[in-house]
N, C-alpha and C positions, 0 to 999 in steps of 0.2 A: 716709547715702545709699548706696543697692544699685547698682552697676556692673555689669550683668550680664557672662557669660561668655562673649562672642559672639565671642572670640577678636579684638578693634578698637572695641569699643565707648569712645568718645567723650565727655569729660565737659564741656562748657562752661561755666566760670561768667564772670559779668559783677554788677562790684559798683558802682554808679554812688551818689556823696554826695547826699546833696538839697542840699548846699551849693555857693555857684557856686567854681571855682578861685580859689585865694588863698594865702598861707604860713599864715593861720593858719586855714584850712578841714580837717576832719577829711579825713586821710589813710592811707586801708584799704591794710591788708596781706591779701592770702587765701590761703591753703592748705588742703590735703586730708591727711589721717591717715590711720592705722590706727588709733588708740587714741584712744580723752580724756581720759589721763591726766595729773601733773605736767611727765612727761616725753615728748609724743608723739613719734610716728614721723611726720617728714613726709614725702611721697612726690613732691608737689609744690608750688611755689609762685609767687610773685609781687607785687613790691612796685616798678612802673616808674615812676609819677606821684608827681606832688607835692599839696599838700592841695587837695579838690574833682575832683580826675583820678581816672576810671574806671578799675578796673583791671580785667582780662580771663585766664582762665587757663583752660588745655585742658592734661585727665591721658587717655592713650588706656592703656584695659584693652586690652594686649597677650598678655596670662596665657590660657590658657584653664580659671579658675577665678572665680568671681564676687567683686568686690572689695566687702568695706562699709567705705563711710568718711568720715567726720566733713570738713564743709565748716565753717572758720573763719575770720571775718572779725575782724580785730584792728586796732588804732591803731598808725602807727610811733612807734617810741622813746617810747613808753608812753605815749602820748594816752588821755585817757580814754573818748573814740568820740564818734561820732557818729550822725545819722541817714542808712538808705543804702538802698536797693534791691538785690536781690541775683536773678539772674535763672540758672536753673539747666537744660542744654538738655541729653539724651542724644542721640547719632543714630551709626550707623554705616555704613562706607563701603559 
């Protein structure tokens, strides 16, 4: 995903489970990269809920250069995933 350079541009994402909350409902970690490599560069993250809890994260392009970066959605402590929604919003102030 392209971030433009608007010097505040806004990234919202929102990853909601199709599962209802529970301990053992899959529970999404997400972040945003630079790379997608072995080893990426995270820039930001968020893992607040527990399994079936939506989690929500906002990275603001503060740069005034255009950011591209890899949106990953993962399992904590190495679940093997599940199924999720993932809703991805640009907007600036």
């Amino acid at each position: 995903m392209t971030v433009p350079a608007t010097n505040q541009t806004k990234l919202h994402l929102e990853v909601k489970p199709e599962q209802s909350p529970s301990a053992d409902a899959f529970d999404p970690v997400v972040y945003v990269s630079e790379n997608c490599s072995a080893n990426p560069t995270c820039v930001a993250g968020q893992d607040m809920r527990g399994g079936g809890g939506m989690e929500s994260l906002d990275f603001v392009n503060s740069s005034a250069k255009e950011e591209s970066l890899y949106v990953v959605v993962d399992g904590y402590d190495f679940q093997a995933g599940g199924a999720f929604t993932l809703a991805l919003t640009l907007s600036t102030p």
